[in-house]
Backbone as JSON Lines, residues from 0, in Angstrom:
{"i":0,"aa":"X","n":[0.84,-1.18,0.0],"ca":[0.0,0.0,0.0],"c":[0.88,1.24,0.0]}
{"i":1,"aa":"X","n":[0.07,1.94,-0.75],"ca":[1.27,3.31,-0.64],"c":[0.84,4.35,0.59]}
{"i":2,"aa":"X","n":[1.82,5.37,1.01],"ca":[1.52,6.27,2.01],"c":[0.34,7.1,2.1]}
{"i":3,"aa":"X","n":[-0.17,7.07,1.04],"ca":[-1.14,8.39,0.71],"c":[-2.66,6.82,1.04]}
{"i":4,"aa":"X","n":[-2.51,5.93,0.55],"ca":[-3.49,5.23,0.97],"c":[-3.28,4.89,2.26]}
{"i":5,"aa":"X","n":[-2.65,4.48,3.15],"ca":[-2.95,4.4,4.23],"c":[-3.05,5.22,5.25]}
{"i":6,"aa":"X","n":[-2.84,6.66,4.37],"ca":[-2.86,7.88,5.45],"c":[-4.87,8.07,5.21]}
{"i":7,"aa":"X","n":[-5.07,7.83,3.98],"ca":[-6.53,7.71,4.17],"c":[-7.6,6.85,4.89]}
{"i":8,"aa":"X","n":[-6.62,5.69,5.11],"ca":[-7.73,4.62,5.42],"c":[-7.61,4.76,7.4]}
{"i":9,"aa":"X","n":[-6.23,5.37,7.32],"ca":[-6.09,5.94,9.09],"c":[-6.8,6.83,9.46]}
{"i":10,"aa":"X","n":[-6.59,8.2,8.82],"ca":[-7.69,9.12,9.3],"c":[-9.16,8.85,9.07]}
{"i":11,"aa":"X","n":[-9.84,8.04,7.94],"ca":[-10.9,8.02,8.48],"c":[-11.56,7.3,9.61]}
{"i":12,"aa":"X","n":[-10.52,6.08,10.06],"ca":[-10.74,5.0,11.18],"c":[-10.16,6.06,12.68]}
{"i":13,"aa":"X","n":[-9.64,7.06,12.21],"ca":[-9.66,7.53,13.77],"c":[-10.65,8.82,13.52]}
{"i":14,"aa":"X","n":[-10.67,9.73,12.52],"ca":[-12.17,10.11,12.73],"c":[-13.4,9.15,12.88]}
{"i":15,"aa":"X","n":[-13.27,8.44,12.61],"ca":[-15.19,7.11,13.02],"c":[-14.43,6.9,14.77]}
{"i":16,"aa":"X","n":[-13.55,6.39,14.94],"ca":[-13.26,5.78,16.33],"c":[-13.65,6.91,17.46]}
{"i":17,"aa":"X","n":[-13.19,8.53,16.73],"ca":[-13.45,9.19,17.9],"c":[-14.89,9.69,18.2]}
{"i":18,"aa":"X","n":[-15.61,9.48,16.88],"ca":[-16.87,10.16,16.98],"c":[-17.73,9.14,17.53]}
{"i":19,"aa":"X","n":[-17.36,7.67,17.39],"ca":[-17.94,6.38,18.19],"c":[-17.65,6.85,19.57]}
{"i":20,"aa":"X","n":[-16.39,7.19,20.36],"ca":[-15.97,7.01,21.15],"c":[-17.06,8.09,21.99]}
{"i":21,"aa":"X","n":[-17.0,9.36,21.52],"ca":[-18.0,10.65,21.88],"c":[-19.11,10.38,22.02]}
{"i":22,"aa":"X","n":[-19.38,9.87,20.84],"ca":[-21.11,9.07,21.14],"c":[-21.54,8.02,21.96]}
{"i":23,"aa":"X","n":[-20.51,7.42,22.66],"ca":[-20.84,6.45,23.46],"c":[-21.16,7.23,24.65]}
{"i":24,"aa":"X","n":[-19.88,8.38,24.73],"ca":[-19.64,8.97,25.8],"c":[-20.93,10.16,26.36]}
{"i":25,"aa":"X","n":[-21.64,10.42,25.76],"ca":[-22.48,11.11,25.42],"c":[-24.03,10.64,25.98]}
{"i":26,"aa":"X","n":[-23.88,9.17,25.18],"ca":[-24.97,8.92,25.27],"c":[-25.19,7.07,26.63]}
{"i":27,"aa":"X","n":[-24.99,6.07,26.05],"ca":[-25.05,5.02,27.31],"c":[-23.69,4.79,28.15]}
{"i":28,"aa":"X","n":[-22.91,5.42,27.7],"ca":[-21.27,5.0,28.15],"c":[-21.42,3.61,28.86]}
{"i":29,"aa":"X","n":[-21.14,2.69,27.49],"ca":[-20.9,1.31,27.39],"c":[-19.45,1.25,27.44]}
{"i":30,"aa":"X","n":[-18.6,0.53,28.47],"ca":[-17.74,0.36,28.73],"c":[-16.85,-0.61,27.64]}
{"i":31,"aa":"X","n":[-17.7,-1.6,27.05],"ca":[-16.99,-2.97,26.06],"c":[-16.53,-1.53,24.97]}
{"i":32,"aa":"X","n":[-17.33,-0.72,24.46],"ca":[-17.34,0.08,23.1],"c":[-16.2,1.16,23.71]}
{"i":33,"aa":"X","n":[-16.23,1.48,24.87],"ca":[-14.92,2.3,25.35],"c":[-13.53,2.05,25.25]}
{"i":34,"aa":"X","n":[-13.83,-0.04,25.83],"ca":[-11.88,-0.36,25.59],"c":[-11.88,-0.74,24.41]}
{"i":35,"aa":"X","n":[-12.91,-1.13,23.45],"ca":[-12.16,-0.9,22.13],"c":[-11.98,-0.05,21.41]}
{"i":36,"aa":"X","n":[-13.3,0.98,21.64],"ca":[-12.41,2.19,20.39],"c":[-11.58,2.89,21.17]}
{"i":37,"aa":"X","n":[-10.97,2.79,21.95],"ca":[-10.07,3.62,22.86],"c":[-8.69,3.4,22.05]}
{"i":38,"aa":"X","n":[-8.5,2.23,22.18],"ca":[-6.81,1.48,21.59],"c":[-7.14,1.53,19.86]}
{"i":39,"aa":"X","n":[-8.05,1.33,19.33],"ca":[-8.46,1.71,18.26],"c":[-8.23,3.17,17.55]}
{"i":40,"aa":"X","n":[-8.73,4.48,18.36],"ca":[-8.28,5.26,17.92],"c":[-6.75,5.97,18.3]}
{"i":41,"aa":"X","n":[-6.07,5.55,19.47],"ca":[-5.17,5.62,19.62],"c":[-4.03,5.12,18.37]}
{"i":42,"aa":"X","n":[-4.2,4.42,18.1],"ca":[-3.75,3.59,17.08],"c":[-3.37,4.2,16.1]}
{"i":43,"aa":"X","n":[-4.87,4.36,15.44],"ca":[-5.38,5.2,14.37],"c":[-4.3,6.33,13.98]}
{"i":44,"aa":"X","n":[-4.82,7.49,15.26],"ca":[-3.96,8.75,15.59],"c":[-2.55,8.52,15.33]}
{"i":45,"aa":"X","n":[-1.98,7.59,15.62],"ca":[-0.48,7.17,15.74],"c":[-0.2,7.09,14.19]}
{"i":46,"aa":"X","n":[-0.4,5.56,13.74],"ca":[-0.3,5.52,12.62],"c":[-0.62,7.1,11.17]}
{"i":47,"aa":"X","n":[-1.47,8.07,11.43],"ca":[-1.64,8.99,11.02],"c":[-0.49,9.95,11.3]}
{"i":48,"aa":"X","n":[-0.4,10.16,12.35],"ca":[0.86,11.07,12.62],"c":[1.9,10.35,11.83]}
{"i":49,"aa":"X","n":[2.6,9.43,12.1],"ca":[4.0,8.45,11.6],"c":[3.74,8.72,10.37]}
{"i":50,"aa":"X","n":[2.82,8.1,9.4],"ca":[2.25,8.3,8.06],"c":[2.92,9.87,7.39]}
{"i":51,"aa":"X","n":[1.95,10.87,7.92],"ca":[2.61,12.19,7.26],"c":[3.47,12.54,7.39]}
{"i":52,"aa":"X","n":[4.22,11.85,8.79],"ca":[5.81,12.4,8.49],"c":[7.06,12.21,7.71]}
{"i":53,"aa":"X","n":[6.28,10.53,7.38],"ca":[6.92,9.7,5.96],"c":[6.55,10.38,4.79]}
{"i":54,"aa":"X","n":[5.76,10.83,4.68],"ca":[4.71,10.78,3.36],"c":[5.1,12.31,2.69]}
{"i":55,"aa":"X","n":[5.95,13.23,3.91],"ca":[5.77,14.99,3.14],"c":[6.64,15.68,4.13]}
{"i":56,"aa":"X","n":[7.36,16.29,3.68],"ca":[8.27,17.05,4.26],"c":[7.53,18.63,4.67]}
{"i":57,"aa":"X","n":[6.19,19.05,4.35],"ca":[5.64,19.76,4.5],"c":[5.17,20.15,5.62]}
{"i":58,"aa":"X","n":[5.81,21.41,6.56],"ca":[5.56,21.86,7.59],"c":[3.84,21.66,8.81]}
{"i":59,"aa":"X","n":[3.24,22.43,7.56],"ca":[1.47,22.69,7.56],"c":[1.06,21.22,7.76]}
{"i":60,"aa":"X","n":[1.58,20.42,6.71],"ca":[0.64,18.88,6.88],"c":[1.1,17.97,8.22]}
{"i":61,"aa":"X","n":[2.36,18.21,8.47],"ca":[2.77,17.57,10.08],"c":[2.17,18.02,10.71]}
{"i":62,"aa":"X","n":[2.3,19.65,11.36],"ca":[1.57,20.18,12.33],"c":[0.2,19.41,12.0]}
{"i":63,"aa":"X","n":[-0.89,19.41,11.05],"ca":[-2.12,19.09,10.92],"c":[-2.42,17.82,11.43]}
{"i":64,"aa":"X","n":[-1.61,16.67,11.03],"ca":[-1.77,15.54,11.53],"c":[-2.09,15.28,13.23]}
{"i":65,"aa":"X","n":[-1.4,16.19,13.93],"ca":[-1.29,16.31,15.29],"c":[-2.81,17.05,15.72]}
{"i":66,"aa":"X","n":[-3.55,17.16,15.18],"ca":[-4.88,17.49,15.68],"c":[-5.48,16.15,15.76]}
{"i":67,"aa":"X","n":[-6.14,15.6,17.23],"ca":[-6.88,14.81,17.1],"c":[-8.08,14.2,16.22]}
{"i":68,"aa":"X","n":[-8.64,13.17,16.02],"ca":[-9.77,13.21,15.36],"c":[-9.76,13.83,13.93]}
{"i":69,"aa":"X","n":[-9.68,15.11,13.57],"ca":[-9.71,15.73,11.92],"c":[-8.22,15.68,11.15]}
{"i":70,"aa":"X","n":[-7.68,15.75,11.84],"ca":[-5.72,16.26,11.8],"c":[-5.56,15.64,10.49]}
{"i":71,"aa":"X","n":[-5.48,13.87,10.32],"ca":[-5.22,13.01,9.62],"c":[-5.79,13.06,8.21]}
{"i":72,"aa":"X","n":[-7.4,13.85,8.37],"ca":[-8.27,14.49,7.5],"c":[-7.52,15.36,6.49]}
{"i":73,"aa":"X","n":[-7.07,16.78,7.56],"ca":[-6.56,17.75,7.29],"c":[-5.41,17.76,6.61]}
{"i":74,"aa":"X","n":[-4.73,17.22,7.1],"ca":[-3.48,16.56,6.09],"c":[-3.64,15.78,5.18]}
{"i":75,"aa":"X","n":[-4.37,15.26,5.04],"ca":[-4.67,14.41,3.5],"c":[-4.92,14.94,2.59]}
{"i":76,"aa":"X","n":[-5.87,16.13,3.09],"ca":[-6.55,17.35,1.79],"c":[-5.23,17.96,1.45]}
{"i":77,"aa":"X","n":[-3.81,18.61,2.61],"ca":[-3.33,19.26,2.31],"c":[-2.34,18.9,1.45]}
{"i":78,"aa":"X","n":[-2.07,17.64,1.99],"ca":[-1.05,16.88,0.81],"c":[-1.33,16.59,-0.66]}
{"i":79,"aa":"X","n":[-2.69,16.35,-0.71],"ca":[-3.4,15.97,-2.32],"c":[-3.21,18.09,-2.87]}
{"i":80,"aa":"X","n":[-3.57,18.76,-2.41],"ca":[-3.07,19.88,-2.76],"c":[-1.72,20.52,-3.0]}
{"i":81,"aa":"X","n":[-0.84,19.92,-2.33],"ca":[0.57,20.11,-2.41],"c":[0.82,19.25,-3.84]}
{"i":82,"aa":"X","n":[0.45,18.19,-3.98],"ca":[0.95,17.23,-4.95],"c":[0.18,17.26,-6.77]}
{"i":83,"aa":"X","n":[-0.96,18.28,-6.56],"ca":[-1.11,18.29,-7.38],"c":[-1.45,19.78,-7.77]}
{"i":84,"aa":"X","n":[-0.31,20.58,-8.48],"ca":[-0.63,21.58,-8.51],"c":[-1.52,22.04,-9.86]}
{"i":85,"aa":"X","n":[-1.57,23.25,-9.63],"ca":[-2.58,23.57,-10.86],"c":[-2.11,23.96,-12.08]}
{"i":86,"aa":"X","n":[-2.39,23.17,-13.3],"ca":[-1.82,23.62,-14.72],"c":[-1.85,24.8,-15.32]}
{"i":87,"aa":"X","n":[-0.94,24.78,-16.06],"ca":[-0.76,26.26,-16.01],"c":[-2.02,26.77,-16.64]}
{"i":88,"aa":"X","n":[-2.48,25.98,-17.48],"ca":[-3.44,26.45,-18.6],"c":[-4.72,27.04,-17.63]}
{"i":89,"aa":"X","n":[-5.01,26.75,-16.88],"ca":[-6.03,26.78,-15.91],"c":[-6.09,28.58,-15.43]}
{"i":90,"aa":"X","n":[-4.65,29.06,-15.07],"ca":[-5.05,30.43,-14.89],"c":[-5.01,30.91,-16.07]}
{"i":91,"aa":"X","n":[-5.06,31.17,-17.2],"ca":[-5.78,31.72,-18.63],"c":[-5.39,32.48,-18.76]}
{"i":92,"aa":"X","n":[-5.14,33.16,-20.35],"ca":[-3.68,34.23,-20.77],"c":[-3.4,35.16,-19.85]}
């Protein structure tokens, strides 16, 4: 798998893990759904951080990764923007 795919398939498993985790917390705080998405999104978060620091030498997208929950998000958008810049033809004579 390449970096850019598993930086996607991380941030969205620790955005779902934390918004599971909130909603549990929120609402019956079921303890079984606590110790697993707990180490789950921990995980997640980890692997996301490690990920962009492999993946881009880019200041903005490290710092981003380090936001809980969206970070991994945030850096994914920022990196697909870094990597694909805009042709020239696009800004017009």
């Amino acid at each position: 798998m390449t970096g850019v795919r598993v930086l996607r398939i991380a941030a969205q498993v620790e955005a779902a893990s934390l918004a599971l985790l909130l909603a549990n917390l929120l609402t019956v705080h079921t303890e079984a759904v606590a110790s697993l998405g707990g180490p789950v999104h921990g995980t997640a978060y980890l692997i996301v951080i490690l990920t962009v620091r492999r993946a881009s030498a880019d200041p903005a997208a490290r710092w981003q990764a380090w936001i809980p929950g969206i970070g991994g998000l945030l850096a994914l958008r920022r990196l697909r923007r870094v990597e694909t810049p805009t042709p020239p033809e696009a800004y017009g004579p």
